[in-house]
N, C-alpha and C positions, 0 to 999 in steps of 0.2 A: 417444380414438383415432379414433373416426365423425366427430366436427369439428376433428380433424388432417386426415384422408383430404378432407374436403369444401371446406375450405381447399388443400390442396395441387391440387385440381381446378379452384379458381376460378383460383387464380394461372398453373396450368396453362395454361387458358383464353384468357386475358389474353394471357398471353405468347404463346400461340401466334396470337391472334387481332393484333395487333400487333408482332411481331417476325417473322411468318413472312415465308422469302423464294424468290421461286420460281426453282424449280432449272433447273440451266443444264449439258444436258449437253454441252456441246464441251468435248475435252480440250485445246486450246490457252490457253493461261496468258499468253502472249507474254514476255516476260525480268525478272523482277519484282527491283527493284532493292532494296524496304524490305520485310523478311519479319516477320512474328509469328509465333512458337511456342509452345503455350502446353498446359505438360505438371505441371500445378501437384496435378495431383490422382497423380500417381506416387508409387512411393516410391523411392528409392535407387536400390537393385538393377534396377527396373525404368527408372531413368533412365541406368543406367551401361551397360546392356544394349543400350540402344536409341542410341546415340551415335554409329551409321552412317546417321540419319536426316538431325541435321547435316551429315552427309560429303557424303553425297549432293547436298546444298542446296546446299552450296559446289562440290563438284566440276561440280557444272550450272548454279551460277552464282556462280563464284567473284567477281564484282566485286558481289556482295548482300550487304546491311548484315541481319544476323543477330539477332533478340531475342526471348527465351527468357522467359517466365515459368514459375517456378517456384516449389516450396513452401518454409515453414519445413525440412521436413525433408528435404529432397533437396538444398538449392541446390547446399551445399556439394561436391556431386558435379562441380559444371560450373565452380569456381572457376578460374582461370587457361586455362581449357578456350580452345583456339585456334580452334575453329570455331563459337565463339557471339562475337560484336562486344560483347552487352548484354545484364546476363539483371536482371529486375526479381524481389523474392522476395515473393507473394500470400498475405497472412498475413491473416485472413477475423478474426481477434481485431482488427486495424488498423484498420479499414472506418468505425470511430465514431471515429476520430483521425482529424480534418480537414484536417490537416497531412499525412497518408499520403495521405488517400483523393484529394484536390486533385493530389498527384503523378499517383497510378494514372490517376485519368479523364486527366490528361495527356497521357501513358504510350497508353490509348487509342485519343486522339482524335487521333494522330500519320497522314500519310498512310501507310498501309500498300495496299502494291499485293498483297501476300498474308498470308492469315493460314491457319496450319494446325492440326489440333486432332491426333496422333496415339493411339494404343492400341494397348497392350498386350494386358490382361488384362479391360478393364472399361471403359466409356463412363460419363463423367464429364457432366453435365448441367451442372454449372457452370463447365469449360471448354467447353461450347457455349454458355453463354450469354456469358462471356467475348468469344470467338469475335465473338457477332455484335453487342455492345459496341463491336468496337473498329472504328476508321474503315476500312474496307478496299475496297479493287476487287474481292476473290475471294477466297471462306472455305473451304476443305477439311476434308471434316469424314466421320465415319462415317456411315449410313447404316444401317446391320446388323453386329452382332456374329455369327457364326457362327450365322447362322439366325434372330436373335433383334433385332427391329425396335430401332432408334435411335426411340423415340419425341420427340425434338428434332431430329429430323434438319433439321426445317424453318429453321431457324437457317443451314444451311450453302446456298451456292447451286449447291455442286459436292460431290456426295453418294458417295460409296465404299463398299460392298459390301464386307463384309470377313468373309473364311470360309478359318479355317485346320483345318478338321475333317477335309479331305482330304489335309493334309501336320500332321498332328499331334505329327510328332517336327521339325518346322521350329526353327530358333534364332530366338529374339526378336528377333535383331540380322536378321536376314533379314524376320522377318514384317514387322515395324512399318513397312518401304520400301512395303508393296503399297499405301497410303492414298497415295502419290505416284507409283507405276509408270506407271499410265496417265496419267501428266502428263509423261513423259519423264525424270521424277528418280531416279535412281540410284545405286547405286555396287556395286561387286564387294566392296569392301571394306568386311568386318561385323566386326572388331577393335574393343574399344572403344577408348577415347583419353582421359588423365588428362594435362594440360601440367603440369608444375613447371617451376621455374627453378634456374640456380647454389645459392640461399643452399636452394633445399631440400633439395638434393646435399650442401650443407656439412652441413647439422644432421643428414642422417644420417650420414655421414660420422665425424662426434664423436663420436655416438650408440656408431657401430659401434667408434670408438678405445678408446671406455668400457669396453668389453667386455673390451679387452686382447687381442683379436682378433691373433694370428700369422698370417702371411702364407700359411701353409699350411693355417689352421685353413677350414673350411666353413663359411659363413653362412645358418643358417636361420629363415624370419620362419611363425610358426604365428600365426592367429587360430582359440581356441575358442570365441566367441562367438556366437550366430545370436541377431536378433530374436524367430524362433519358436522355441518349444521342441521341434517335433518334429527340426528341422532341426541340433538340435545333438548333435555326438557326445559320447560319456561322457567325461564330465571326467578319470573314470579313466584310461582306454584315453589318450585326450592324454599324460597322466603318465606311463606305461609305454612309449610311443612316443619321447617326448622321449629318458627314461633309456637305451634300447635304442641313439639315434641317438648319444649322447650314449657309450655301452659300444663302439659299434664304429668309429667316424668322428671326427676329431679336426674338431669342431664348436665352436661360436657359437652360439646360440639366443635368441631373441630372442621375444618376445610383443605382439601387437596387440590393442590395445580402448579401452575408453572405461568412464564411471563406469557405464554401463548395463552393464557386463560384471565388478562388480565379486564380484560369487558366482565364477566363473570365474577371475578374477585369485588372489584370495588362496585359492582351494581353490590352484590350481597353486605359487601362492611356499610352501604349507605342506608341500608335498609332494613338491617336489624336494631331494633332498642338495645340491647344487651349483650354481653363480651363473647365469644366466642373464639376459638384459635385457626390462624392459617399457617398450614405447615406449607410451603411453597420450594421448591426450588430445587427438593432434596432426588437422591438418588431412588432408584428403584428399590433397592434394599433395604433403606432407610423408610421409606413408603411400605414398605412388607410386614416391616418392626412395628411401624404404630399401629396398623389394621391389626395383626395378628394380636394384640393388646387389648383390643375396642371389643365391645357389646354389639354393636350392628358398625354396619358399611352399607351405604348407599348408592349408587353411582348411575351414570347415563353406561348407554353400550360405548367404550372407549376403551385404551390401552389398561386404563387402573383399574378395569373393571376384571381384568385376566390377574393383575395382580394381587388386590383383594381375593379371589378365587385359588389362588394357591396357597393361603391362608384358610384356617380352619374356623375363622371369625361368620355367625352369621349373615348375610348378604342380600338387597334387594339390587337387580338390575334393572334399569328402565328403558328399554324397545322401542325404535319405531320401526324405520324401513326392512330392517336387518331381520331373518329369523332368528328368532333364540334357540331353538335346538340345535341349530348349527351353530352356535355362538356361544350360547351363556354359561358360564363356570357351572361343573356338574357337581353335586352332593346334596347329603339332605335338607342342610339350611340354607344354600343355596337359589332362591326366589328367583324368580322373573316375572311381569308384567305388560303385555302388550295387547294392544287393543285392534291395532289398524296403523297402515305403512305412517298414520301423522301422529307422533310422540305425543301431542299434546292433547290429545283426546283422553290421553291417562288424568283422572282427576288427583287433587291432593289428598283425599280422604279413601281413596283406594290403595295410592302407598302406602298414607299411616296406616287403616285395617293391617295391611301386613305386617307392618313392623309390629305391633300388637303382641303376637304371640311371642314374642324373641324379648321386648321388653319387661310386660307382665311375668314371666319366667324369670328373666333374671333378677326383676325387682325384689319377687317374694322370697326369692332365694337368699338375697341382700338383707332381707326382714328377718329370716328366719335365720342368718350368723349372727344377729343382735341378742 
């Protein structure tokens, strides 16, 4: 461990002693045509979150060519995404494939007239070194996380101070802007943004035919899955939820996830009497197509829960450790629920009450085209 620490000091060193670059406070940028973004060390949720970062870039320079680096596990968030031109995915297992790495330094050593580095949760040292990697006229990059020194800050030549301890209940989708405010880059609008096309429309579309779905019937998409396990609600309480929606609303049910949610999947196909659909496996944008189609969405705090959220579909989110104002998808049907840091103190008849208004609304409305 003592000549891990003494090695990480040397190269420390090094790099600081030859990469440092010195900082330039003017906030004028002047109209940056070819942008880097470069958000490879996020995860999902915290990439789907922050999708008003983009807006921003474009809405203050909408003729700028856009490229996003990202990770193995997020890309897929920004696939078809209209406000990225080009997103490269930084996969650090690639780096001794010579055939990759010859793209990346490529990729690089492109003129870029801006490179940005933003943050969420946490300052990533290896998209600052990223950063100062690549060919550019002006790096933006942190400075300070809430009090707590960017020790590479020296990589960036335009430094941001970033301290969200005074608006602590802020949405991510809000904070992540302040590392470009004083640059003039903005937007009002913190919705996130999932593009699909026609054929992703159609395949949910079949999806939902499969179901044998009547024209009167409800359509509702639940994800019980979360990454983390505080974050997920009792597999139970889902099953009892579903049956309840299922005893009083002439519904369609439908379930989201992936092989990593396969404890959740077949606990729920064992334990319902009656048919319902799993949509498993599919893309982000295929995932966007059938929420954006549905009556409610329901989900644990997890990646599908930003996805749903950029949809215009009703939504409940279910909380535990996490705050939701820093978190939860913002608009006015948009819900959240949280009791206390332990998920499961949310009861099942505190979700249903919720879903209540979004269902009776649409029901009657279904009444009243007859």
């Amino acid at each position: 461990m003592a000549k891990e620490n003494i090695i990480s000091k040397l190269v420390y060193g090094f790099i600081k002693k030859n990469l440092s670059i010195q900082e330039n406070q003017k906030l004028e940028i002047g109209i940056p045509k070819n942008i880097l973004i470069i958000r490879q060390h996020n995860q999902l949720g915290d990439l789907l979150a922050g999708v008003s970062i983009f807006r921003a870039i474009k809405e203050t320079f909408p003729l700028s060519k856009t490229t996003l680096i990202v990770s193995p596990e997020n890309y897929f968030g920004i696939v078809k995404n209209k406000l990225i031109d080009r997103y490269f995915v930084f996969d650090k297992r690639k780096l001794y494939n010579p055939f990759y790495l010859t793209k990346f330094i490529k990729l690089l050593r492109e003129d870029f007239d801006l490179v940005i580095v933003p943050v969420t949760v946490s300052i990533s040292f290896t998209s600052n070194l990223l950063a100062r990697f690549a060919n550019a006229k002006i790096r933006i990059g942190p400075k300070s996380l809430d009090g707590v020194e960017n020790k590479s800050a020296f990589l960036f030549d335009r430094r941001v101070p970033l301290d969200w301890r005074r608006s602590p209940d802020s949405n991510v989708a809000d904070r992540i802007l302040d590392i470009l405010r004083p640059f003039g880059i903005n937007t009002n609008k913190f919705n996130s943004e999932i593009s699909f096309d026609n054929e992703n429309i159609k395949a949910a579309e079949n999806f939902v035919d499969g179901l044998d779905r009547q024209p009167s019937d409800l359509l509702i998409g639940i994800h019980p899955g979360a990454g983390k396990i505080p974050n997920r609600w009792s597999l139970i309480k889902f099953v009892d939820l579903i049956k309840k929606l299922n005893e009083n609303f002439d519904v369609k049910i439908y379930i989201t996830g992936s092989n990593s949610d396969k404890e959740e999947i077949n606990y729920i196909k064992q334990n319902i009497p009656f048919e319902i659909g799993f949509y498993l496996n599919k893309s982000i944008p295929e995932v966007a197509a059938l929420i954006s189609i549905s009556d409610l969405f329901i989900t644990n705090d997890t990646g599908i829960m930003h996805v749903a959220g950029a949809t215009a579909t009703p939504q409940i989110s279910i909380f535990g450790p996490t705050n939701p104002y820093n978190w939860a998808p913002s608009g006015s049907n948009k819900i959240f629920i949280r009791k206390s840091e332990l998920i499961d103190e949310i009861s099942i008849d505190e979700v249903y009450e919720l879903c209540l208004p979004f269902l009776t609304q649409k029901d009657r409305s279904s009444q009243n085209a007859k």
